[in-house]
N, C-alpha and C positions, 0 to 999 in steps of 0.2 A: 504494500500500500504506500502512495505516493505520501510524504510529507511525516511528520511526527501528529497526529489527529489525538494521541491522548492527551494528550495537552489542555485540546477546548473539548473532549468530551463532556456531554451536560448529560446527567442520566435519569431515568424516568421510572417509576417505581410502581407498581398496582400492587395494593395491601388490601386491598377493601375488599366488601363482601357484594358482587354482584356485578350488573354491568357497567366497563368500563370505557371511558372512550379517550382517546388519546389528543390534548389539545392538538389540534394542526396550525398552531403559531410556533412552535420550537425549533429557534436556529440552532442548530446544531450539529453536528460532525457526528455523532455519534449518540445511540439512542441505546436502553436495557430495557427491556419490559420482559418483568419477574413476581412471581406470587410469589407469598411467604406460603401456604397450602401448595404442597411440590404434588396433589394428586391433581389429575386433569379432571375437569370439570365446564361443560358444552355453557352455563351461564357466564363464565368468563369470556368475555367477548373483547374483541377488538375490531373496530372498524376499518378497511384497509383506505376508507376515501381520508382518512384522520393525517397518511400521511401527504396529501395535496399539497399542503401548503410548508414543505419542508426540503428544499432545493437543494441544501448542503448537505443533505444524508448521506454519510459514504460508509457507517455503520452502525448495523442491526442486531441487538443478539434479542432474542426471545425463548422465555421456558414456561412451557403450562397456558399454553395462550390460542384458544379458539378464534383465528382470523375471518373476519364476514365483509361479503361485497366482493368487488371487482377491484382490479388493480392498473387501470389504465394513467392513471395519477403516482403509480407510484414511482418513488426517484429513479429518473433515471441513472442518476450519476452513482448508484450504489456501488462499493467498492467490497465489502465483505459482506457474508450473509451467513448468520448462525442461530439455529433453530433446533431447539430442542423440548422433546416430546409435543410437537404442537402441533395444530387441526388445521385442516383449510377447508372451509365447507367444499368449495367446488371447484375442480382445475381452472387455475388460474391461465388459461390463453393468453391473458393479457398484458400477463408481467413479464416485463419486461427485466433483464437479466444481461443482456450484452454487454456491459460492463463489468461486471464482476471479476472479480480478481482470487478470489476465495467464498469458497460455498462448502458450508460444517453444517450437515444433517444429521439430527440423533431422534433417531425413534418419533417420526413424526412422516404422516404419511403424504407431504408434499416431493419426498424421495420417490416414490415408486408412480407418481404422476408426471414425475418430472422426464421417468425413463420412460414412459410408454406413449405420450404424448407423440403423436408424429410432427406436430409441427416444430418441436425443436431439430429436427432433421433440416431446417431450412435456418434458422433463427441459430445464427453461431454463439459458440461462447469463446470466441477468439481470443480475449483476455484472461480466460482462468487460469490460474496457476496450480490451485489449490482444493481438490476436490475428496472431500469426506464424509462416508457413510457407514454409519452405526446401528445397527438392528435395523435395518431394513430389510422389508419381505419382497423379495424380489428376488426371481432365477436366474433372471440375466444383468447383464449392465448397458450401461450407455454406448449409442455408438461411440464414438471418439474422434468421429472424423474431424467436426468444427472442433477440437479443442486442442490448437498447434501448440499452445502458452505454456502447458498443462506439465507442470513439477512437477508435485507430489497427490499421487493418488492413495487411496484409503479406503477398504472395506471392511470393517468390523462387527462381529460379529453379526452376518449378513446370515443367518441359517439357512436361508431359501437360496442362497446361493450356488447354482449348478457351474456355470460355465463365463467366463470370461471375451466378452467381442474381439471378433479376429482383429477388428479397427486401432486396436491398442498397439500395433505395430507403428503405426502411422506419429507415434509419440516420442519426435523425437530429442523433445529436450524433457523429458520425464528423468526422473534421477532416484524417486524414490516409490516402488508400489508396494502397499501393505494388503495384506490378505487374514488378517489373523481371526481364527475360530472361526471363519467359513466353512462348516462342516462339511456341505453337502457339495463343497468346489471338488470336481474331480481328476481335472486336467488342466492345463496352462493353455494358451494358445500356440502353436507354432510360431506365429508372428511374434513372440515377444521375446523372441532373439534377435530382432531387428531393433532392440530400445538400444542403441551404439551410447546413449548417455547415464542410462542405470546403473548406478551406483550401491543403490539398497534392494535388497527381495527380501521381505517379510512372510514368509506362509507357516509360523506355528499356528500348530491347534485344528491346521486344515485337516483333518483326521480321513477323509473321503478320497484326499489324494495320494496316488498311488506309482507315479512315475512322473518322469521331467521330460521336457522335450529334447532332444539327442544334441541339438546344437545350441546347448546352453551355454558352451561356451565360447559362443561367437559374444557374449555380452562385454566386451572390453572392459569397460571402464568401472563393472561390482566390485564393491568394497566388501560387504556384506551380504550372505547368506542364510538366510535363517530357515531350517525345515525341520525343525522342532517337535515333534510330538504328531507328525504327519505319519502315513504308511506308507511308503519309501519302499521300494524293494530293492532299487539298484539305481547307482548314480552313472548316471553316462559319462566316460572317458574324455568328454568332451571339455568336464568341467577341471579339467588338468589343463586348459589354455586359460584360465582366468588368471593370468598375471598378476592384478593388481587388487586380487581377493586377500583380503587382512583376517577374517572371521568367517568360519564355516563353523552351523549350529548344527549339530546331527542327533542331538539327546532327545530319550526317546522316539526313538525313530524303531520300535520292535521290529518289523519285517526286513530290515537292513542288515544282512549278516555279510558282506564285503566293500571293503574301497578299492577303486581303481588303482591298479600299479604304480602308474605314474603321478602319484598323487606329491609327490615331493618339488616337481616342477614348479608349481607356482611360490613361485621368488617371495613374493609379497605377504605370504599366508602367517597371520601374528597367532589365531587363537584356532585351535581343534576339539572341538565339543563332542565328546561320542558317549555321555553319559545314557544309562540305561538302554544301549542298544545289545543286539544278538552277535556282534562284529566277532569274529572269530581268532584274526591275525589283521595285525598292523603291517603296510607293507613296507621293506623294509626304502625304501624309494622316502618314506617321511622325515630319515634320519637327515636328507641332504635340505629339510627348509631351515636355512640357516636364518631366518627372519621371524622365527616360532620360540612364542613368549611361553606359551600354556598349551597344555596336551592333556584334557580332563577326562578322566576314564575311569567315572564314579557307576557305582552299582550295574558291574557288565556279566550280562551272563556267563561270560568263559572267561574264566581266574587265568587260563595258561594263554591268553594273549600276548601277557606279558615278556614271556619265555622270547621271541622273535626281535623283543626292543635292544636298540645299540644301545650303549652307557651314555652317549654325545643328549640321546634324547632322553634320557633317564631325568635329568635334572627338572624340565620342564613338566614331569607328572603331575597332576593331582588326581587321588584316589583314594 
């Protein structure tokens, strides 16, 4: 977001009991509408024509808050938008969103209107940088095509979560995508070995998925790895061209009983997570990461792993 904005934040409060309306005279940068009662409840109202009269708006955050009306007034100029567990009586067509810069959705069912909606196929969000979703019930995701801006993506704990749009390739100044507790995610896309700028892969907790795609390690630029508590049965070979990988999370990962050979290759690799897996033998290829801080090999099913380790890597165990 352009400029320092908390500075003239002016913020706005609903305590009271019934319906609210929000003055539409407030200059201001930056707007909070909050109940002290964190249960949602449809009498809590807010009127969306309330922000008319508010040109400066470039952020929103809302929690507990039933939106009513049309949104054909509202700021254009919005820069952030965060919305938490809130209602919108009726797809908003009319909001207008082309500016945004970041959009934080938690458990509020303007997420899964926002993805099935077709007319945002047409209406870009050429400016996002920042797009996050939290309990949202929904199988699929957004296209991706309008969203070139797009950093860091976010899917948390999305349990209806099946599959990931092939259009996610097309991202490519993305540097950061989380996936965690997605249960029912079951595969990656192909195409998101084309992110050349990703830097982070989050997918603990994806428990549903069950393999990577083969050329994961065309991702140059990952720093991080995390497949944590996923069911993993085999890492692709692939993932030994990841140069500039610092941390690889492989604990619990149960159906994972081998690493690839050449797993000492990457130069850059600082941390080796293999807690709680079935891994049988370390290959001896890990002795040569001369850049490995930590090698954790807490509660492994087979005690004689060990047996195979050089003394050079001995130091760096925990267990």
């Amino acid at each position: 977001m352009e400029g320092n904005i908390e500075e003239s934040w002016k913020y706005l409060w609903l305590h009271s009991q019934g319906h609210e309306r929000v003055p539409g005279t407030i200059d201001a940068e930056g707007i909070r509408i909050l109940r002290k009662d964190k249960r949602f409840n449809e009498k809590y109202c807010v009127s969306a024509e309330c922000f008319e009269n508010m040109p400066n708006l470039r952020y929103l955050q809302a929690e507990n808050v039933n939106f009513q009306g049309t949104f054909p007034c509202f700021p254009i100029d919005l820069k952030w938008l965060q919305l938490e567990r809130c209602h919108i009586d009726s797809p908003p067509s009319d909001f207008n969103l082309e500016n945004l810069v970041i959009l934080d959705l938690y458990k509020t069912n303007m997420a899964p209107i926002l993805i099935n909606q077709l007319y945002l196929k047409f209406k870009a969000f050429e400016r996002l940088k920042v797009l996050s979703l939290c309990g949202v019930e929904t199988k699929i995701t957004l296209d991706f095509t309008n969203m070139p801006s797009l950093v860091k993506l976010k899917f948390l704990d999305c349990s209806s979560l099946t599959s990931i749009d092939e259009s996610i390739g097309k991202l490519k100044n993305l540097t950061h995508l989380s996936t965690p507790r997605c249960i029912l995610l079951q595969k990656l896309p192909d195409s998101i070995c084309q992110l050349s700028s990703l830097e982070i892969l989050h997918l603990q907790g994806c428990v549903g998925l069950t393999s990577l795609p083969e050329r994961l390690g065309e991702l140059e630029s990952l720093k991080k790895l995390d497949l944590s508590w996923t069911r993993i049965e085999d890492i692709p070979d692939s993932i030994c061209q990841l140069n500039s990988l610092k941390s690889l999370n492989l604990s619990g990962c149960l159906s994972l009983c081998c690493l690839p050979e050449r797993l000492g290759d990457m130069e850059e690799l600082e941390e080796l997570i293999l807690d709680n897996t079935r891994i049988e033998i370390i290959p001896d290829s890990v002795g040569q990461l001369k850049s490995l801080r930590l090698l954790s090999l807490f509660y492994l099913y087979f005690k004689n792993i060990f047996s195979n380790l050089k003394s050079d890597v001995g130091s760096y165990i925990q267990r």
